[in-house]
C-alpha positions as CSV (number, residue, x, y, z in Angstrom):
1,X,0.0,0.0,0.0
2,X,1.7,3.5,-1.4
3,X,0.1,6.5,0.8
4,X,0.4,10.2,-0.5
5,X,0.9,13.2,2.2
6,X,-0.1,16.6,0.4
7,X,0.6,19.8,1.9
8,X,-0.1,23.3,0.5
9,X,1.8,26.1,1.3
10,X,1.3,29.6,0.7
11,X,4.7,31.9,1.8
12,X,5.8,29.8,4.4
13,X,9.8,29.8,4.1
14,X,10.1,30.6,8.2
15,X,8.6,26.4,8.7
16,X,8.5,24.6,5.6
17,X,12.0,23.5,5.6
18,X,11.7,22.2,9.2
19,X,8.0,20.3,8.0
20,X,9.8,18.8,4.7
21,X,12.5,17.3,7.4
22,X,9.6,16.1,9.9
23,X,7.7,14.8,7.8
24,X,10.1,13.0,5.4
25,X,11.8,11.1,9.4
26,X,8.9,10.7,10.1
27,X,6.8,8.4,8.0
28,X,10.3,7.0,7.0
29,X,9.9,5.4,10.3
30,X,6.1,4.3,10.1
31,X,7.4,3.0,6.6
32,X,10.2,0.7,9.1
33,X,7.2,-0.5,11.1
34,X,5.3,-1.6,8.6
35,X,2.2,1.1,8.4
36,X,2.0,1.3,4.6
37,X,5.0,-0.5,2.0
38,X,5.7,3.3,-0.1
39,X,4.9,6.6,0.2
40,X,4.9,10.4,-1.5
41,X,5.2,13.6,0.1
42,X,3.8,16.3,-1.9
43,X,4.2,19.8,-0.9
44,X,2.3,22.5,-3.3
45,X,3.2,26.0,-3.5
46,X,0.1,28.0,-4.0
47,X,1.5,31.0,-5.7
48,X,4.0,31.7,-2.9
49,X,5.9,35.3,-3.3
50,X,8.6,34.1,-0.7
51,X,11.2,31.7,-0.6
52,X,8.9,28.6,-0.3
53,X,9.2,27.4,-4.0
54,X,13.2,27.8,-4.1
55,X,13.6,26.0,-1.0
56,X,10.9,23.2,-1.6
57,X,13.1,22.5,-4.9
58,X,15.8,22.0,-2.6
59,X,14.1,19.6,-0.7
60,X,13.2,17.8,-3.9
61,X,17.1,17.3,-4.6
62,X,17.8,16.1,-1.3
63,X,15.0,14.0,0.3
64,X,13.8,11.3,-1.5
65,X,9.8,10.8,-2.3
66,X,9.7,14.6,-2.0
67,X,7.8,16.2,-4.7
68,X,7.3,19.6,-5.1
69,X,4.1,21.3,-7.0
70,X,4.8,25.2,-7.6
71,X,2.9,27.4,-9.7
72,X,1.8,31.1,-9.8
73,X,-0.6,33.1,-9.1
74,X,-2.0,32.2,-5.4
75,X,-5.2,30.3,-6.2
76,X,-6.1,29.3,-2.5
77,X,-5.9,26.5,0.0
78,X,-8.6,24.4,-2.3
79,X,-6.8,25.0,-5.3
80,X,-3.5,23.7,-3.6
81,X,-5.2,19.9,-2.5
82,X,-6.9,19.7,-5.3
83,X,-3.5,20.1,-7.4
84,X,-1.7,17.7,-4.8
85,X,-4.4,15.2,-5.1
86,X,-4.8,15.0,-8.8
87,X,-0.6,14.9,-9.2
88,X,-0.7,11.8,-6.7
89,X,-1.1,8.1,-6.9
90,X,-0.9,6.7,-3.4
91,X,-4.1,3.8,-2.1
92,X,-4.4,6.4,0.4
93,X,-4.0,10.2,0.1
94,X,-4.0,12.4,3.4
95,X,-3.9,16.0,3.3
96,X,-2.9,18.6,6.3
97,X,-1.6,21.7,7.1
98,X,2.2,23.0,6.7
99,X,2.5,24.0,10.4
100,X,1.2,20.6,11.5
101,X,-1.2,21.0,13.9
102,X,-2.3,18.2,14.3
103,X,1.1,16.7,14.7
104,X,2.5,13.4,12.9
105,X,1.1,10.6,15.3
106,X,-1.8,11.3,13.8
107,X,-1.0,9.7,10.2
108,X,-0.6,6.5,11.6
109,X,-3.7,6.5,13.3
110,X,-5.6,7.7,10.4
111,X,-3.9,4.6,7.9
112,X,-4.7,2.6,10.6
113,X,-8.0,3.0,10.7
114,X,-9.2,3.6,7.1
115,X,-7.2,0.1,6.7
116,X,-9.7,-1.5,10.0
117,X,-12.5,0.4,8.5
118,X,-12.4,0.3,4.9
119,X,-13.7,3.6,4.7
120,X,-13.7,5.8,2.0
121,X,-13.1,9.1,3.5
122,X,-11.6,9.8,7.1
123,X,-12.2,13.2,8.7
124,X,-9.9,14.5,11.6
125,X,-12.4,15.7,14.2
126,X,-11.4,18.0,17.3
127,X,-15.5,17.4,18.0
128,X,-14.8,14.3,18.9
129,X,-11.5,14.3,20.8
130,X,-11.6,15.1,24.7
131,X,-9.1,17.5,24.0
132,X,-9.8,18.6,20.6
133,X,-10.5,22.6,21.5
134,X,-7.5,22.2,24.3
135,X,-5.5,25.7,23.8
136,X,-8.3,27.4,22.7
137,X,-9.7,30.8,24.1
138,X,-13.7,30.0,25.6
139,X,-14.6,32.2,22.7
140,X,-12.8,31.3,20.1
141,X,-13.8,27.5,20.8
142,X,-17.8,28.5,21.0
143,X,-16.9,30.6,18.0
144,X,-15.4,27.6,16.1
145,X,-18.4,25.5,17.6
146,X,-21.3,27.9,16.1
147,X,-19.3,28.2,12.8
148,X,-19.3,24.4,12.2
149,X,-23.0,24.2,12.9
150,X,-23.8,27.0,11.1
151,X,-22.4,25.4,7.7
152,X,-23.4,21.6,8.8
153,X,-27.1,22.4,9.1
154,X,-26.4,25.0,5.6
155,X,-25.1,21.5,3.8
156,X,-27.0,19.2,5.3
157,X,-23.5,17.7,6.6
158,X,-24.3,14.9,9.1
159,X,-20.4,14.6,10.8
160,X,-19.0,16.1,13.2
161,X,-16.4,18.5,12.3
162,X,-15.8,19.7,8.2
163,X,-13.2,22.0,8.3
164,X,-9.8,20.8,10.3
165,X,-6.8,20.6,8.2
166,X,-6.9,17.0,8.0
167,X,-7.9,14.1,5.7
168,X,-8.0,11.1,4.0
169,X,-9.6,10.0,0.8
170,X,-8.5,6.4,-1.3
171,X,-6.7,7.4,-3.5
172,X,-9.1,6.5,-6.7
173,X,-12.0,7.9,-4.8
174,X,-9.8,10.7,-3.8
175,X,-8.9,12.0,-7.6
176,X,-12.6,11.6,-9.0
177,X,-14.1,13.4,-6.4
178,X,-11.7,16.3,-6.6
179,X,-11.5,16.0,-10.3
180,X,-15.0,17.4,-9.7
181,X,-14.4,20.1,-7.3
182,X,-14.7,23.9,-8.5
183,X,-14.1,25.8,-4.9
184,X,-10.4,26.9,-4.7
185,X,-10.9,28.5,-1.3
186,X,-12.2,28.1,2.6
187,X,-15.4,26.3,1.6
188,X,-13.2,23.4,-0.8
189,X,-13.2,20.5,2.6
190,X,-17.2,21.2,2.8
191,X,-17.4,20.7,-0.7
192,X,-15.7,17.5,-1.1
193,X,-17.3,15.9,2.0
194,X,-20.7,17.1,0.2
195,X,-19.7,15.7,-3.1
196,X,-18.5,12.4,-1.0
197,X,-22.0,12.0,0.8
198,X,-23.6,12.0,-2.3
199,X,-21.8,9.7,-4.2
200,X,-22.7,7.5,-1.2
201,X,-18.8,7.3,-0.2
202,X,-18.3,5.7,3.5
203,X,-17.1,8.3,5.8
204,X,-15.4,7.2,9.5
205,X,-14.1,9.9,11.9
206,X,-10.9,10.3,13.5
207,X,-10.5,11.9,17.1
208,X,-7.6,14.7,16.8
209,X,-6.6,17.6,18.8
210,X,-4.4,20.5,18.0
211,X,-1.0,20.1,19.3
212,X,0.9,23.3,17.2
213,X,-1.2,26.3,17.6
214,X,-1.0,29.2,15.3
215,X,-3.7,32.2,15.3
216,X,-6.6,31.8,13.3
217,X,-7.0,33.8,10.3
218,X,-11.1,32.7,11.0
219,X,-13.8,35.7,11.3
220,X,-16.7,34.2,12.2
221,X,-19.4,37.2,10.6
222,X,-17.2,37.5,7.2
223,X,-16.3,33.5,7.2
224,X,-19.6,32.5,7.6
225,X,-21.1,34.3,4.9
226,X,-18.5,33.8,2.0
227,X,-18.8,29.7,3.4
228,X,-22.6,30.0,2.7
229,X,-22.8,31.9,-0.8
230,X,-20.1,28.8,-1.4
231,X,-22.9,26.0,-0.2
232,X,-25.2,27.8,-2.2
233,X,-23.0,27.7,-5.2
234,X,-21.7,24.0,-4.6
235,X,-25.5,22.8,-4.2
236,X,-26.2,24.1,-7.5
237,X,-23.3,22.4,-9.2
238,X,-24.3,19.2,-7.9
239,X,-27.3,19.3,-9.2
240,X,-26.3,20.4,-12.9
């Protein structure tokens, strides 16, 4: 079993040096135990203006299974996966964020369990996870709270947590649905989970907390809104 780790970056030259090196040791050494048989990392470039594209090439050259994606103008988060995910061709294709938040345990666990469940889709979930909204400020975790029900009951989502920077697709399942995907920004995780649901994909959630924090670029008024015009958008492509 091949897996493919995709991370987007936009301008992120002070970290993604010390996340290509993390990574790459790290699932060298779930590859030594046995978790999957290959693997790909894939880091994208979303129209970075720093010195994140010349110093993902340099990680190219010297790490193997590195792969970088660059390409110009910034097209957004959405844009980035989808790129990552269509340019890979791992069984299993897990996506999170460049600072990782959520840590590197948590691939494991997340092969793991698609592999136990035979799930389609896996969703990280701090919902879920006893410590999942650990760090947080009271208000910006009833913030995050009403924000996620706000677009679950706007998308008829049923799980418990849409937008954390983290999951995993198969890898076949993975490039069709994305192949299909038209939102390049914020609302692109609701979108695919939508486009999953309908296509009757099997969805399992993962319990995950955030263990690097970094401030949230989130407003909750603004956010809200663009993420609901984008529901409204995505519900009428789905039904072209």
């Amino acid at each position: 079993m091949k897996l493919s780790v995709i991370i987007p970056a936009y301008n992120e030259e002070l970290i993604v040096s010390d996340t290509v090196r993390t990574l790459w040791e790290a699932l060298n050494g779930m590859q030594n135990r046995g978790a999957f048989d290959d693997y790909e990392l894939i880091f994208v470039s979303d129209g970075s203006h720093d010195a994140t594209p010349d110093l993902l090439r340099q990680a190219e050259e010297q790490y193997p299974n590195v792969r970088a994606c660059i390409y110009n103008p910034n097209r957004g988060k959405g844009y980035a996966v989808r790129m990552g995910m269509l340019a890979s061709d791992g069984d299993i294709v897990l996506y999170t964020d460049c600072d990782l938040a959520y840590g590197t345990d948590v691939i494991e666990a997340a092969v793991r369990q698609m592999t136990d469940t035979g799930a389609d889709v896996l969703i990280g979930s701090r919902a879920i996870h006893p410590e999942g909204y650990a760090g947080y400020t009271p208000l910006r975790k009833f913030a995050s709270v009403l924000y996620l029900r706000i677009l679950c009951l706007a998308a008829g989502f049923r799980h418990s947590d849409s937008q954390a920077g983290f999951k995993a697709l198969r890898g076949d399942i993975g490039r069709k649905i994305f192949a299909q995907c038209e939102i390049d920004r914020f609302a692109f995780d609701l979108e695919m989970l939508m486009r999953a649901q309908k296509a009757g994909c099997t969805m399992t959630e993962l319990p995950i907390k955030i263990v690097n924090h970094r401030e949230s670029s989130i407003h909750l008024v603004r956010d809200s809104i663009r993420m609901l015009k984008d529901i409204i958008k995505i519900k009428k492509s789905m039904k072209a």
